[in-house]
N, C-alpha and C positions, 0 to 999 in steps of 0.2 A: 295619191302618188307620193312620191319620195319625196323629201322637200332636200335633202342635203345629205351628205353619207352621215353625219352626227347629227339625225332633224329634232334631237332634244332639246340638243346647246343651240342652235338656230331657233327654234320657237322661244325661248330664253332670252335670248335676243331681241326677237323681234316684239316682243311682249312687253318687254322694258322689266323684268326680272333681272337680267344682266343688268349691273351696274359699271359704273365706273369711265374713266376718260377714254379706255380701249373701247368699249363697247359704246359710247357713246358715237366715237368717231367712224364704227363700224356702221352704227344705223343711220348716220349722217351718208355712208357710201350708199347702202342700198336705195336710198331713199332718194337719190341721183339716178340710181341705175331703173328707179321705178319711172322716171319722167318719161325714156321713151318707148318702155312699156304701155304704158298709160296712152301715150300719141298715137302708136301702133293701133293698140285697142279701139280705140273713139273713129279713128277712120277707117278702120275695115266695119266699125256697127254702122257709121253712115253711107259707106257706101252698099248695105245689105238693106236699112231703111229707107233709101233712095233709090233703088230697084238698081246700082249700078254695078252691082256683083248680083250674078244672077242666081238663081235655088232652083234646084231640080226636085222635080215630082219624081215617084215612081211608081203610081198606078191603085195604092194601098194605102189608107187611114196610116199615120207615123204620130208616134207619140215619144216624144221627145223627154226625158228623168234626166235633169241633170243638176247643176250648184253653183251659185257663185265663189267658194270658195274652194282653194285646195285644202289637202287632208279628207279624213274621214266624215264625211255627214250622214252615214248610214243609208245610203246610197243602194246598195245592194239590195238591203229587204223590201224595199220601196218598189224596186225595178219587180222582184219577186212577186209579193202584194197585186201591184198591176195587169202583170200577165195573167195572173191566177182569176181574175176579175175578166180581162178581154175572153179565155179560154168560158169561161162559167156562162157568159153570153153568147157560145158558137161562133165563136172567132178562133182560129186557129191564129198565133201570137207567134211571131220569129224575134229573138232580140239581138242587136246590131252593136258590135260595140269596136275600140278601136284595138284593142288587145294588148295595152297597155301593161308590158314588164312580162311579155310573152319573150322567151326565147324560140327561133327558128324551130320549128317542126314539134314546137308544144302550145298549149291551151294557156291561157290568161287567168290568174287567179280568180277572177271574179266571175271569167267564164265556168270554170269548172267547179265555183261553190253553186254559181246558178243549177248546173248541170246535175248535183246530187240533190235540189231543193226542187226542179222541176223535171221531171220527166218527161223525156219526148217533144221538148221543146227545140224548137232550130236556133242554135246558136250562132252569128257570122262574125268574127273579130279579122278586120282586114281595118287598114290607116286609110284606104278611101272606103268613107260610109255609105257615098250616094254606090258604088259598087254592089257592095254589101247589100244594100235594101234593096237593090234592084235583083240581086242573086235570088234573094229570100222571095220577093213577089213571084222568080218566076220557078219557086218550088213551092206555089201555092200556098204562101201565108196570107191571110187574111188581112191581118197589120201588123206593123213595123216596131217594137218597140227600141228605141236609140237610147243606148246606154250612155252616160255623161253628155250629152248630148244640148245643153243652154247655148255653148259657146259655136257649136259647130253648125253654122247657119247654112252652111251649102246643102243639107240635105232639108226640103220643105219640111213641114210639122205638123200636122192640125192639132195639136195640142203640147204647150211646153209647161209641165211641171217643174217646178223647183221644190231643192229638199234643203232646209238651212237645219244647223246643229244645233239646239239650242242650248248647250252646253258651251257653243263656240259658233253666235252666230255673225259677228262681223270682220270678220277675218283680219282681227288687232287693227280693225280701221286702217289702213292701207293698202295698195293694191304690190302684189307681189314687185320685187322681192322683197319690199319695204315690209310687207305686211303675208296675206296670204289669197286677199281679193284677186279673184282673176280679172275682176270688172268693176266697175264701182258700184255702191248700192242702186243708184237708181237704175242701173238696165234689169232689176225685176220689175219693172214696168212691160217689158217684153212680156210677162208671162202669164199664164192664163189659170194658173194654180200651186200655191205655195203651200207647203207641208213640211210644220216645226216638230225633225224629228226629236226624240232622246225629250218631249215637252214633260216628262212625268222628273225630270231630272233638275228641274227648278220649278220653284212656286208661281201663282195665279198671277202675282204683280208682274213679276217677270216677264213672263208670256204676253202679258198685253204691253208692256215696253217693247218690246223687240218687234211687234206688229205695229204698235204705232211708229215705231223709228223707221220701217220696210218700209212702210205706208205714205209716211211722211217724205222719203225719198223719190217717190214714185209722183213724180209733176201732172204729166200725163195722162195717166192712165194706173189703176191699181189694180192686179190680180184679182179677178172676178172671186174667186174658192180661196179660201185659207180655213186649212185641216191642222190638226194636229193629231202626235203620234208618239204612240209609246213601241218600244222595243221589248217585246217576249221572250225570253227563255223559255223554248219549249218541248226541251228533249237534249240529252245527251249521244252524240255520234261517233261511231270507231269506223277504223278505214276499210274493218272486212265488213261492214253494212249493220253489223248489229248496234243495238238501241236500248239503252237505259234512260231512268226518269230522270230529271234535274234534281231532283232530291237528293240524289247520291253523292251531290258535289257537298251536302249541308254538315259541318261540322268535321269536314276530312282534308287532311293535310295534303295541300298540292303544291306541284311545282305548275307555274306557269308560263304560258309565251306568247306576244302577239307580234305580229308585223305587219299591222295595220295602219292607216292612217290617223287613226284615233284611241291608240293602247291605253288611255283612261279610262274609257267607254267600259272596255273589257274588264279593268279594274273593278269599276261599280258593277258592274253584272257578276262578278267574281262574290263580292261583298253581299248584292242583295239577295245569292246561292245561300250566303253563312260558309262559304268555302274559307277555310285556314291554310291562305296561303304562307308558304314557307320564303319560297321565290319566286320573282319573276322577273324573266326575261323580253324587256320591251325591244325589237327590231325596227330597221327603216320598210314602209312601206315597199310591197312586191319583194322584200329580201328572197333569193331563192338560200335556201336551206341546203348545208352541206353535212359531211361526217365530223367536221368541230364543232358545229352548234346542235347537233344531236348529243354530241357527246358532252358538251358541259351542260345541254340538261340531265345528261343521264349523270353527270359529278352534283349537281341539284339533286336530283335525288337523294342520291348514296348520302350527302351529308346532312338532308332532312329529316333523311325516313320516310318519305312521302308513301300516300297509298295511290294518289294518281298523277296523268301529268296531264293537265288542262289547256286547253287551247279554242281557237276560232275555225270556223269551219272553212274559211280561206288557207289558215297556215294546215287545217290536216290534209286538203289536197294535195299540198308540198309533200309536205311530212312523209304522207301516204304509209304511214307503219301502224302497227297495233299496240303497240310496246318503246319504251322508251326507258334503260335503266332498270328493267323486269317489271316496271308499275306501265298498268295501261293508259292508253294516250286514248283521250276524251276529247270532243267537240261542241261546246256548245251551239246548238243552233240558235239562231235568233228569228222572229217572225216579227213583221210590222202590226200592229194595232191601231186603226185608227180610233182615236176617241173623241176628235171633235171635227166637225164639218163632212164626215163620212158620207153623208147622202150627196151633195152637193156636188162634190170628189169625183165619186160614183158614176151621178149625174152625167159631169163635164168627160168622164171617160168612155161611156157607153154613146154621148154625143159625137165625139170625134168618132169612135167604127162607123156609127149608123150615117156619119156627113151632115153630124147636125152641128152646128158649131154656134145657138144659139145662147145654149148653155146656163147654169141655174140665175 
């Protein structure tokens, strides 16, 4: 999501990058403004863990993808990955989300990147979920999958995944707006399978810090599964449907754009193409795209020379052109990999369809 209309200079901030007596006194305010956030938080989980807010069923296995953090954790290919997995075992999959930087009578970015990456999938984006999943059961889906879905405890779960960054996985230690934690580290105790995406993106040491820090958070109770996950490029997309290889990006000058929650992500995927970028243009998450931000990519162009314009397959559903500047406007698609804990994952996901919640 969006974290501010400038969410550069706000992660700059909240990071301790910004320096100085302004900025200091700035994260001294958020960090006020985090206390009754934080209060909020703590009593609505006790009263969800002390059965005093109640959680609806709706008749259908629900698998719950979601983060403790805002911004991007690659969230999307995860959710993707999943369904693709319930479908493979004759489960027909509905995914449930809350439609998040949808405008009135259109689709949600991430509904409609879902929608070119699964086919035939039932999509529901409505702000009441237990709605939603109850729509989708009674158009005969099989199970439920709930898009961001850690935080939203009204709808029951039989299984809650979580997806940390591992390029950015503790949310600059603070809980929003201080920081970008929607919760504190320990409610991944709550969860019953953790998956470190973007893990090819920092070394071996790493990886096992940030599991022992989760872990070590976690008093309670630890997430049974911890997977890790690489992100794939694995194909180039235009908006009239046709399909080039990723190769094509390797050694060719581009102009490019994201308006994602994590426009570095897209940077390193840019880099590990060999793409020569010229420019790029990073947006706030859900930016809807107008005829001025078209057109100074298309003044990008003109002053690079580019031969294409690159982008996420979020911003082409916007986009929705084949051209941008007379260079073609490309998409890369990403797919999830899991490379460590896969069977296990697997396992805990094929348990919850079947109502086995025994798990590895």
């Amino acid at each position: 999501m969006s974290l501010l209309p400038d969410a550069e200079r706000f992660r700059r901030l909240i990071d301790g990058s910004s320096t100085g007596a302004a900025a200091a006194a700035a994260r001294l305010g958020l960090a006020l403004l985090a206390v009754p956030y934080g209060v909020g938080v703590a009593i609505r989980n006790v009263g969800y863990d002390r059965g005093l807010i109640r959680r609806h069923a709706v008749g259908v296995p629900v698998i719950s993808v979601g983060n403790l953090t805002l911004g991007g954790t690659g969230k999307t290919p995860l959710v993707a990955w999943v369904a693709r997995l319930v479908r493979r075992h004759g489960i027909t999959p509905a995914i449930v989300s809350r439609g998040y930087g949808a405008r009135p009578g259109t689709t949600s970015d991430e509904a409609a990147e879902l929608a070119v990456v699964l086919d035939g999938i039932l999509h529901i984006a409505d702000r009441d979920r237990v709605a939603a999943a109850t729509r989708a059961a009674e158009q005969r889906a099989g199970a439920v999958i709930l898009d961001d879905g850690f935080q939203h405890r009204r709808l029951g779960r039989d299984l809650d995944i979580v997806a940390i960054d591992a390029t950015d996985p503790f949310g600059c230690d603070h809980l929003f707006p201080r920081g970008l934690l929607r919760e504190p580290l320990a409610s991944l105790e709550r969860a019953d399978a953790v998956v470190l995406t973007r893990a090819d993106a920092v070394d071996e040491t790493r990886r096992a810090e940030i599991r022992h820090r989760f872990e070590s958070a976690c008093r309670r109770r630890t997430p049974a599964v911890w997977a890790e996950a690489t992100h794939a490029a694995v194909r180039l997309r235009s908006w009239d449907g046709a399909e080039r290889p990723v190769g094509d990006l390797a050694h060719r000058r581009v102009v490019a754009c994201a308006a994602i929650g994590n426009p570095a992500a897209f940077r390193r995927t840019l880099a590990t193409l060999h793409a020569d970028v010229a420019a790029f243009r990073s947006l706030p998450d859900h930016h809807a795209y107008g005829a001025d931000d078209v057109e100074r990519l298309a003044d990008d162009v003109r002053r690079s020379d580019a031969e294409l314009v690159a982008t996420t397959l979020k911003d082409l559903v916007k986009l929705r052109c084949t051209e941008i500047g007379g260079r073609p406007l490309v998409a890369v698609e990403i797919e999830l990999r899991v490379s460590l804990g896969r069977p296990d994952l697997e396992q805990a996901i094929v348990g919850a369809i079947a109502g086995d919640r025994s798990g590895p």
